[in-house]
TIMI-330376 format. One line per field, with one value per residue: residue number from 1; residue in three letters; x, y, z of N, C-alpha, C in turn. Coordinates in steps of 0.1 Angstrom, whole numbers, plus 5000, padded with zeros to 4 digits. Atoms other than C-alpha are relative to their C-alpha. Layout:
% residues N
resi: c(NUM;...) $
resn: c(ALA;...) $
n.X: c(X;...) $
n.Y: c(Y;...) $
n.Z: c(Z;...) $
ca.X: c(X;...) $
ca.Y: c(Y;...) $
ca.Z: c(Z;...) $
c.X: c(X;...) $
c.Y: c(Y;...) $
c.Z: c(Z;...) $
This chain:
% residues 205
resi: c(1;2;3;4;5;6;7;8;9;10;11;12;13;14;15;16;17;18;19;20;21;22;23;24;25;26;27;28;29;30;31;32;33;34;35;36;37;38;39;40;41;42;43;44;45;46;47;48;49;50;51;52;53;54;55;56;57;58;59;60;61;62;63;64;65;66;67;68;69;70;71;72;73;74;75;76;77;78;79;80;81;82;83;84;85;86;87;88;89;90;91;92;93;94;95;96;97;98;99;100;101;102;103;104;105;106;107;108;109;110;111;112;113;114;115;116;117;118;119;120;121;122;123;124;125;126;127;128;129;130;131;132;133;134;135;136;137;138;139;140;141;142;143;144;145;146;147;148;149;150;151;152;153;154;155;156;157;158;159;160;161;162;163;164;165;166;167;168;169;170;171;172;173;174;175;176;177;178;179;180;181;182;183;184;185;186;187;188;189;190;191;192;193;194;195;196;197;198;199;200;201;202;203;204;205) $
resn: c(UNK;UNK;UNK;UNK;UNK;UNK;UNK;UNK;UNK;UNK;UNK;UNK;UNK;UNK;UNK;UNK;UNK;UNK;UNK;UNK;UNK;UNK;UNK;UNK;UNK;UNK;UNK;UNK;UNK;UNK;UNK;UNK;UNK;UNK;UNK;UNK;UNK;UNK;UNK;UNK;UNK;UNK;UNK;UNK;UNK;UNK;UNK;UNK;UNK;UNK;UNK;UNK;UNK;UNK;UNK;UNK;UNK;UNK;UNK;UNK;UNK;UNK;UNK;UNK;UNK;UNK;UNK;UNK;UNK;UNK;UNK;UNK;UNK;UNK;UNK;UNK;UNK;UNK;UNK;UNK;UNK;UNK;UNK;UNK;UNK;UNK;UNK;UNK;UNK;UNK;UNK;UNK;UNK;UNK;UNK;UNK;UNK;UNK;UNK;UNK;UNK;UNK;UNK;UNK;UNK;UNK;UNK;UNK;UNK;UNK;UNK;UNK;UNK;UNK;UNK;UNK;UNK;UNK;UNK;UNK;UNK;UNK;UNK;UNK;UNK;UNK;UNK;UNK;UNK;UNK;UNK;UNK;UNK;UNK;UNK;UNK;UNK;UNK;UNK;UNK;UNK;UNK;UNK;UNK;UNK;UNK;UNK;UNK;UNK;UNK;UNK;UNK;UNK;UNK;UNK;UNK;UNK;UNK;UNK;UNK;UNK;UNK;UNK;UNK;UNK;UNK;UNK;UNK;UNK;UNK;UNK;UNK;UNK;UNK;UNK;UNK;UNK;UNK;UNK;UNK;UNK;UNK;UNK;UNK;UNK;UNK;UNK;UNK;UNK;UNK;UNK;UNK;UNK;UNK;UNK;UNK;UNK;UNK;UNK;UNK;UNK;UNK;UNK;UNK;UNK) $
n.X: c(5007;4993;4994;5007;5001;4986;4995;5012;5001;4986;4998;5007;4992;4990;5006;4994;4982;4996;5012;4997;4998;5014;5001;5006;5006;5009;4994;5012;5009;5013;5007;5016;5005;5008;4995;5008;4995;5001;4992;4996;5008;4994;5004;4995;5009;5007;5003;4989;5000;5015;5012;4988;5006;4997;5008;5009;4994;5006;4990;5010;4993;4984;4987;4987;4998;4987;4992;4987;4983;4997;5008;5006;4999;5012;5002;5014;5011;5013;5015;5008;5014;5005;5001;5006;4996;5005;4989;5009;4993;5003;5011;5010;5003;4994;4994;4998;4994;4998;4988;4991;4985;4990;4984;4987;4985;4989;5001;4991;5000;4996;5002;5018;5003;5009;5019;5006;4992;5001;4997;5002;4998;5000;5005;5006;5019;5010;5013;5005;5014;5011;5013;5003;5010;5004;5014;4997;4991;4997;5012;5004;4984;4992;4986;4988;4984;4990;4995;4994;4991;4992;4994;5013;4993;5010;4995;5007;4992;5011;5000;5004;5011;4998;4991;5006;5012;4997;5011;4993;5004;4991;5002;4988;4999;4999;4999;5007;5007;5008;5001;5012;5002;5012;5007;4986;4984;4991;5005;4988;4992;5006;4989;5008;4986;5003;4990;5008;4995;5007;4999;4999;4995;4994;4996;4986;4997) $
n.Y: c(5007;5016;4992;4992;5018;5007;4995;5001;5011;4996;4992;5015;5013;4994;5006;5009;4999;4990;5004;5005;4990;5001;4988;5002;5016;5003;4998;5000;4993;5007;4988;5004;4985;5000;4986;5003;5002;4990;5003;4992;4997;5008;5018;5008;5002;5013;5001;4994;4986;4994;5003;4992;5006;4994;5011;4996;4999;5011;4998;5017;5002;5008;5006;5003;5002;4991;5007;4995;5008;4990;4988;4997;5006;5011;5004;5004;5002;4993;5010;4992;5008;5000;4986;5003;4984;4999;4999;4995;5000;4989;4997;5006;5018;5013;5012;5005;5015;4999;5001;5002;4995;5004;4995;5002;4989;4995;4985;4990;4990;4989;4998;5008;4996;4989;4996;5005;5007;5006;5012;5002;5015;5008;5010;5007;4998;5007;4994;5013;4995;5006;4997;4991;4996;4991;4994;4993;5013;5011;5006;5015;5003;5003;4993;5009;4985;5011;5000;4992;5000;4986;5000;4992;4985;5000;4993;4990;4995;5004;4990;5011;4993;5009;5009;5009;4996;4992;4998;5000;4987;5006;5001;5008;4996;5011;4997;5007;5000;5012;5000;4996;5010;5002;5016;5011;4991;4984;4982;4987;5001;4991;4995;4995;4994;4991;4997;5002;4994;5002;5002;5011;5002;5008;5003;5002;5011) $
n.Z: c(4989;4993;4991;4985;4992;4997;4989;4990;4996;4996;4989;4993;4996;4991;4992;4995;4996;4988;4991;4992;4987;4998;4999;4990;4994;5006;5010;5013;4999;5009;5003;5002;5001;5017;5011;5015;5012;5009;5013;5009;5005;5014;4994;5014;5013;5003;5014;5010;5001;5002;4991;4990;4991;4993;4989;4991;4989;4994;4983;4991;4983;5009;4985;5004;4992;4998;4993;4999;4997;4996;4996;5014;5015;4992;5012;4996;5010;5000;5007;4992;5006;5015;5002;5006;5011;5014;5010;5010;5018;5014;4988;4998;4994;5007;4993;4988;4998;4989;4999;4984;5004;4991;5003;4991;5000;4995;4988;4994;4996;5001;4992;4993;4988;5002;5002;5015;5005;5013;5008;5012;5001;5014;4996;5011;4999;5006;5003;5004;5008;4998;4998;5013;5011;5007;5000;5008;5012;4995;4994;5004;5004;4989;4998;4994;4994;4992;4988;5000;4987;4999;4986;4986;4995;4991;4989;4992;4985;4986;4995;4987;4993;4985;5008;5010;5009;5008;5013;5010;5013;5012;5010;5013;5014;5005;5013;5005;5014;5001;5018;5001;5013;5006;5009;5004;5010;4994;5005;4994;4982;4991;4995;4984;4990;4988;4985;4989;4982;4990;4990;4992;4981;5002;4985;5001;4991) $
ca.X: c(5096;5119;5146;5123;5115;5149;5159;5132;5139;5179;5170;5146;5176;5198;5171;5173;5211;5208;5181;5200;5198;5157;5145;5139;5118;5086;5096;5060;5041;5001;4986;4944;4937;4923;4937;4931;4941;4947;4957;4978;4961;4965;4956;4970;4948;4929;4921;4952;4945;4906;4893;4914;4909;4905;4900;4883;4900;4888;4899;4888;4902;4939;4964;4998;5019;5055;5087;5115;5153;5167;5154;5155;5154;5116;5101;5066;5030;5002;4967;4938;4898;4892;4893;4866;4874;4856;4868;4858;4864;4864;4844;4821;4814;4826;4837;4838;4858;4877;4915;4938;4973;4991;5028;5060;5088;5116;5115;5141;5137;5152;5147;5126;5133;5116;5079;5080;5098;5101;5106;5113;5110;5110;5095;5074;5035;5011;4980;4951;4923;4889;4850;4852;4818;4808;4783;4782;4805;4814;4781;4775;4818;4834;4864;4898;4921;4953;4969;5000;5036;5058;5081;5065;5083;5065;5076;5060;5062;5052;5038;5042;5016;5032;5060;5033;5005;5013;4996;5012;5007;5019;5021;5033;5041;5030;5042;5012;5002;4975;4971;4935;4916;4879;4861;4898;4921;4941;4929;4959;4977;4959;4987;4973;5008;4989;4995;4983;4981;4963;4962;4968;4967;4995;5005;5041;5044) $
ca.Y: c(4982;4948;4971;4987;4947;4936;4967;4962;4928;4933;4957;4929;4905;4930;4931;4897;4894;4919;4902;4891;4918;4924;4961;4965;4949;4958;4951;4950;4974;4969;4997;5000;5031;5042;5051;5060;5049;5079;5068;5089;5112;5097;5059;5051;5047;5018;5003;5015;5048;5052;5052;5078;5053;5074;5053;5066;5076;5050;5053;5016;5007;4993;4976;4972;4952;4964;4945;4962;4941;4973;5006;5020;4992;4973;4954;4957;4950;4964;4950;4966;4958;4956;4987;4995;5020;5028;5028;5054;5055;5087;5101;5079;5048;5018;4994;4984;4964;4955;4957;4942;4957;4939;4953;4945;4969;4982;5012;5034;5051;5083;5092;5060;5077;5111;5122;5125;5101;5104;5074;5064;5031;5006;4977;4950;4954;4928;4942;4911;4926;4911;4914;4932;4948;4962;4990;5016;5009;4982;4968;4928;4922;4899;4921;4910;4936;4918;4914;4936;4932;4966;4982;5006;5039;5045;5076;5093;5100;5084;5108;5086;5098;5075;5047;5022;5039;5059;5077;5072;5099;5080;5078;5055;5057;5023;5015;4996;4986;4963;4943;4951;4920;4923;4890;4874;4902;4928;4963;4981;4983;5005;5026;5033;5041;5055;5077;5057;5078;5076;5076;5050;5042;5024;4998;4990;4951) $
ca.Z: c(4887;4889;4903;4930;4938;4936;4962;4982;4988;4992;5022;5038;5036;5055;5079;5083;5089;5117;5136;5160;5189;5197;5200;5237;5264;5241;5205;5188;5181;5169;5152;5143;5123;5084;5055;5021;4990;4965;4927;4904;4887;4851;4855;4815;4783;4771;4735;4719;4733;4727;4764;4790;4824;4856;4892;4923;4958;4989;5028;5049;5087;5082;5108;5110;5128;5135;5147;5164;5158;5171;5189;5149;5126;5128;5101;5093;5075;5064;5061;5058;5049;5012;4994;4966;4934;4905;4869;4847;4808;4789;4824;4823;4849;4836;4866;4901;4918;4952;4965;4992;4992;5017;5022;5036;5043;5063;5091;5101;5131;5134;5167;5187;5222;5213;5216;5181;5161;5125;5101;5069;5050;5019;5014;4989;4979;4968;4954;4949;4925;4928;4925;4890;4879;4852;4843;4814;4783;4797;4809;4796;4794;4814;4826;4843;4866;4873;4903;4910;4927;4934;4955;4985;4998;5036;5061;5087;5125;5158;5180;5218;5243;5270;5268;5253;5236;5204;5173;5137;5112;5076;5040;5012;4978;4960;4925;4910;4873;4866;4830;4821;4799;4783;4774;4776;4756;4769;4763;4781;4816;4839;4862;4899;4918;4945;4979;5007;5041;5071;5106;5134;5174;5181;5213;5221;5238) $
c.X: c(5008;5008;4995;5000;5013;5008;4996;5001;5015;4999;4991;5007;5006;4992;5002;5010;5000;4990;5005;4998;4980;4998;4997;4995;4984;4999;4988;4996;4986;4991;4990;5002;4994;5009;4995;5008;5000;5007;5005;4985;4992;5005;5005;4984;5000;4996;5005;4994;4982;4993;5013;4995;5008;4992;4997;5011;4989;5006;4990;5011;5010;5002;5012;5005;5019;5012;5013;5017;5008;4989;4999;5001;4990;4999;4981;4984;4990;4994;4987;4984;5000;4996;4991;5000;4989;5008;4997;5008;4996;4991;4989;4999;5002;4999;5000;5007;5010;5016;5007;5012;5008;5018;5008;5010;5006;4997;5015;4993;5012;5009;4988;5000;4993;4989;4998;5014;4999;5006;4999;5003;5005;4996;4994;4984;4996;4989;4992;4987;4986;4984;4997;4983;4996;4988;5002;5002;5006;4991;5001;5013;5006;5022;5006;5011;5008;5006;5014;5011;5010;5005;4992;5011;4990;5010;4986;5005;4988;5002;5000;4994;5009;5014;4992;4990;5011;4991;5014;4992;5009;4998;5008;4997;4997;5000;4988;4994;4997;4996;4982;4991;4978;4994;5015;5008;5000;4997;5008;5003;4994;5011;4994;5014;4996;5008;4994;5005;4990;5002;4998;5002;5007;5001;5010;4999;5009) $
c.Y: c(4989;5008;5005;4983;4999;5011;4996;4982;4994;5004;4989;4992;5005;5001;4990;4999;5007;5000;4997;5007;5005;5017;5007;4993;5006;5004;5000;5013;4998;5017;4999;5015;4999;5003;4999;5000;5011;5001;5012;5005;4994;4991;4995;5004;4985;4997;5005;5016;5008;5007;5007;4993;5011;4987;5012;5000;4988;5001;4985;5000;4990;4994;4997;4993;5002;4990;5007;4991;5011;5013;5008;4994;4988;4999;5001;4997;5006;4991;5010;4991;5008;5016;5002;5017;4993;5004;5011;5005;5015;5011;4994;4987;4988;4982;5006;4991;5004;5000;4993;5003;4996;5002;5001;5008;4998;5007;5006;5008;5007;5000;4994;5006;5015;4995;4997;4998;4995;4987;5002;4984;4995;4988;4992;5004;4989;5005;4988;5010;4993;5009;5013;5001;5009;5007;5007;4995;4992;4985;4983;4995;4997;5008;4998;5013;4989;5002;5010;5003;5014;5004;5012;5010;5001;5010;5007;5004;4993;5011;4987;5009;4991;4986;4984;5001;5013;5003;5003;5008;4992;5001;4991;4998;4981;4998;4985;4998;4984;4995;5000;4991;5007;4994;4993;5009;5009;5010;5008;4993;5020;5005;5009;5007;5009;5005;4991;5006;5000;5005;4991;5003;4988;4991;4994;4986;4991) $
c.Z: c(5005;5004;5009;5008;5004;5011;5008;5004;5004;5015;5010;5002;5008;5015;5009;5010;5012;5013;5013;5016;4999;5003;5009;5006;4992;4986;4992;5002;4986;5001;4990;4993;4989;4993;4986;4987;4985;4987;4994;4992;4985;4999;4981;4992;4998;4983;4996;4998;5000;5013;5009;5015;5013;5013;5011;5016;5012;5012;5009;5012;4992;5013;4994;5011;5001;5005;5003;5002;5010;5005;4987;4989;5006;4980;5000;4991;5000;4996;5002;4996;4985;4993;4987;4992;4991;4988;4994;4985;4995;5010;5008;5008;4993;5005;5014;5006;5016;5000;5007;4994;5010;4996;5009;4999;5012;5007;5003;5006;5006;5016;5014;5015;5003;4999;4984;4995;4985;4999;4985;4996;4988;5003;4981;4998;4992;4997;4996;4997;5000;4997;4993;4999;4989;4996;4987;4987;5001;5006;4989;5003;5012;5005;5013;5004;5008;5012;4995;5010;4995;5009;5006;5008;5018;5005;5006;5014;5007;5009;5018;5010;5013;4991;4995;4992;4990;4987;4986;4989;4987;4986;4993;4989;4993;4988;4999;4986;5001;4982;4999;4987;5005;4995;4995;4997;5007;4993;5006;5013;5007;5014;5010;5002;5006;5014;5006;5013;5006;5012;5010;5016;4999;5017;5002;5014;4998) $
């Protein structure tokens, strides 16, 4: 994972460095859509193995905002509203709790003067964990899901309807592991490294 960071934050400097030239006359682009958060299948073990933790798929309205230095090299972010998984131990309900995954990357486009215009990316992720509850075997136990930095894979394609409206079809790969405490002590690392993909309306200004 500190290798994925430490690329992912190499290619952001290069970025930088290359700022100097602006990406036409409308270098943003502001994109509204959904998407959903889809963890690995096989989220780790818990209690030295006792408890097989599985989380819950989630899709909430996202945005992004885009920056073109060049016609294929933008930089950009994701944000979306609060995302809300379940835990479950051994099958069974366990936990609740909330997400935000704000992420910074890279873009390559391909082809930005085509209709459709793949991309591919790289970038940084912050995950901020919140508004744990517990239910089940877990029910009375104050429990703690930690926050979570990683690096972030993104490609997809803009489809442009016109030279300022566009629809983004996308996915990205996020490496995430969170440390997992129960009344204070660590009972394992819980291992999301979800897909997130979606769909978005884009506006180029």
């Amino acid at each position: 994972m500190k290798k994925g960071i430490c690329a992912a934050l190499a290619l952001c400097s290069v970025v930088g460095a290359s700022a100097a030239q602006a990406g036409g006359e409308e270098p943003w682009t502001l994109r509204l859509g959904i998407h959903n958060v889809a963890p690995e299948s096989d989220n780790g073990k818990l209690a030295g193995g006792a408890f097989r933790a599985s989380l819950s798929d989630n899709a909430r309205p996202s945005g992004s905002i885009e920056y073109l230095f060049t016609p294929n090299l933008g930089v950009d972010l994701l944000a979306a509203w609060p995302f809300t998984h379940t835990l479950d131990l051994n099958g069974v309900r366990a936990a609740k709790f909330k997400q935000l995954p704000p992420t910074l990357g890279v873009n390559w486009h391909f082809m930005p003067d085509a209709t459709w215009s793949p991309f591919v990316g790289a970038g940084i992720n912050f995950t901020k964990v919140f508004d744990e509850k517990t239910s089940g075997p877990l029910a009375g136990t104050d429990l703690s899901i930690g926050d979570s930095w990683g690096a972030a894979a993104h490609f997809g394609i803009d489809v442009h309807v016109d030279p300022r409206w566009l629809v983004t079809i996308d996915a990205r790969w996020i490496d995430i592991e969170a440390t997992v405490r129960v009344n204070g002590s660590r009972v394992g690392t819980v291992s999301v490294d979800p897909w997130v993909y979606g769909v978005s309306a884009g506006y180029r200004f």
